[in-house]
C-alpha positions, -999 to 999 in steps of 0.1 A, spaced: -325 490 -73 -316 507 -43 -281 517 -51 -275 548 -30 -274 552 8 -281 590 5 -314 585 -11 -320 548 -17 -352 556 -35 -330 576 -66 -328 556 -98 -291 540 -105 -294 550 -142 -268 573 -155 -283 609 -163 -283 597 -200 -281 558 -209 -262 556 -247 -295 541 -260 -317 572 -250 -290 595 -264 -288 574 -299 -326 580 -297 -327 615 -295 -301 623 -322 -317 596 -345 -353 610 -339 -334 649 -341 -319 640 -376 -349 625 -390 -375 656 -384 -348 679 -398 -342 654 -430 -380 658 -433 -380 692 -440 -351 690 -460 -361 660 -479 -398 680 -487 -381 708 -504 -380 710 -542 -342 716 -558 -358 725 -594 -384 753 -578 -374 763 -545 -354 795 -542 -338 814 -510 -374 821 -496 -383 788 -494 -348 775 -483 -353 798 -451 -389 790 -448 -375 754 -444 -346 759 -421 -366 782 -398 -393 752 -397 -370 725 -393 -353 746 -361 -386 753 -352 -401 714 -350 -366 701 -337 -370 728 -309 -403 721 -294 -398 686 -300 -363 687 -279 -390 704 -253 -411 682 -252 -392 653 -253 -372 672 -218 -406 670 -204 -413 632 -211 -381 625 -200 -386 643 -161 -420 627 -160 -405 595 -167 -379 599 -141 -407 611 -115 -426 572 -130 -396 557 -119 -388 571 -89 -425 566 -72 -425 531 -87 -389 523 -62 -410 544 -36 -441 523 -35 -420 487 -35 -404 501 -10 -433 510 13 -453 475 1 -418 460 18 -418 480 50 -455 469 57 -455 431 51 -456 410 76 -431 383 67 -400 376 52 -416 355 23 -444 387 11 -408 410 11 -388 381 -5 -417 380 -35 -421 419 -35 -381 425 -40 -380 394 -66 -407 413 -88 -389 446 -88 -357 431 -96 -345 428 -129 -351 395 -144 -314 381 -145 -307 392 -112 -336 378 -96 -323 343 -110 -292 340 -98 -302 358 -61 -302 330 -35 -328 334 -4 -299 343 21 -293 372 0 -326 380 -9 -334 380 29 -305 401 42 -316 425 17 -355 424 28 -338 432 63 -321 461 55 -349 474 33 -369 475 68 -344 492 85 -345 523 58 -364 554 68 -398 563 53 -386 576 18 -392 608 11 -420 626 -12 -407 623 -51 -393 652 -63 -375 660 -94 -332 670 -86 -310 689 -100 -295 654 -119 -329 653 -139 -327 688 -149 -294 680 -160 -309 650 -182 -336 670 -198 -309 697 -208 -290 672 -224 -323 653 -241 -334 687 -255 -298 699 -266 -293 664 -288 -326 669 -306 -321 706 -310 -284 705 -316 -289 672 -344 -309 702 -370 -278 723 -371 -254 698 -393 -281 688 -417 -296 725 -423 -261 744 -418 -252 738 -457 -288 753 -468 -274 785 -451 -240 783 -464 -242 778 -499 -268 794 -527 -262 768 -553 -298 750 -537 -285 714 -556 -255 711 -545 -266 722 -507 -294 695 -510 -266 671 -523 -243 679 -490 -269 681 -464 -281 645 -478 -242 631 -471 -242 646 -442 -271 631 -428 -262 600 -443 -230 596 -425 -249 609 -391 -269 577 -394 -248 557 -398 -224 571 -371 -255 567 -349 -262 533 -358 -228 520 -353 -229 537 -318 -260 518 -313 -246 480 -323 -215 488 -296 -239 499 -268 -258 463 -278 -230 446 -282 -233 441 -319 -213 448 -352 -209 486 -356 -212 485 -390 -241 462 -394 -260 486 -374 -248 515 -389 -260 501 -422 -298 493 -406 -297 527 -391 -293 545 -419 -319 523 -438 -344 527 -414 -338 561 -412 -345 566 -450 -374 545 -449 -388 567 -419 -381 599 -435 -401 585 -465 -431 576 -448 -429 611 -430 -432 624 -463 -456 605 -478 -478 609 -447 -476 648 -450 -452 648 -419 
């Protein structure tokens, strides 16, 4: 919880975790498939083609924003949260009140297998940290928000790039569709070996729930 010497109040996640990144490309690739997916082949000409790739840009860009945002202000969260166990620590009185504090912040599996010899020697050198400093975003969280907005940003081009490319409207609908297909299920099978899991299991579910999300996006007037 308190992995760096530096800063012990800093969170040990990576700048991106593989889970947060398969969520940002799978929620990037499904605004941009709803645009695409709300455009008629038998009525839509060049007008409308660019009224939907400008659109689809547009969404996936102040989404990727605002996503950067959620994703500093959840850092900030998590950073106070390791601030305020530590300072509940520092003023206890007894070894027991810091042995129950630590044991609730700790994750769940490592909290089982901690023995109280452990648990104490860690209360002890918890006390003998400094008073942590006032949160404060770094230059590691900018990095992170870059990277969450460039993966839902980024995720519009291969899906909207054949709209550009070719006039024949069908045949760009038909290729932007593969495309996005295969993203999915690229995504997904990313997914099932972060968890663990079969690849292509999860590539399979990905791409269904995909479809069935763009559907509903549809449907919904999303």
């Amino acid at each position: 919880m308190f992995p760096s010497r530096i800063d012990p109040v800093l969170s040990s996640r990576r700048v991106l975790e593989p889970q947060e990144r398969v969520a940002e490309v799978l929620f990037g690739l499904i605004m941009v498939v709803t645009f695409t997916g709300s455009l008629s082949v038998a009525s839509a000409g060049r007008d409308d083609v660019r009224t939907m790739v400008v659109g689809a840009l547009g969404c996936n860009l102040a989404w990727g924003v605002i996503d950067a945002v959620f994703y500093l202000m959840g850092n900030l969260a998590d950073r106070a949260r390791n601030i305020s166990t530590l300072r509940a620590l520092k003023a206890t009185d007894g070894i027991e009140d810091a042995q129950r504090i630590l044991l609730r912040a700790l994750p769940p599996l490592v909290a089982s297998v901690i023995d109280p010899t452990e648990l104490t020697a860690v209360c002890r050198k918890l006390w003998a940290l400094p008073e942590p400093p006032p949160t404060k975003l770094t230059s590691r969280d900018l990095v992170g928000a870059l990277g969450v907005f460039l993966l839902v940003f980024l995720s519009t081009f291969p899906v909207a790039i054949p709209f550009v490319v070719f006039h024949d409207i069908s045949f760009a609908m038909r290729l932007s569709n593969g495309v996005a297909v295969t993203a999915l299920l690229v995504v997904g099978a990313v997914y099932g070996r972060v968890v663990g899991r079969s690849p292509w299991i999860y590539g399979i579910a990905m791409t269904g729930l995909g479809c069935v999300l763009v559907a509903l996006t549809i449907a919904l007037g999303g």
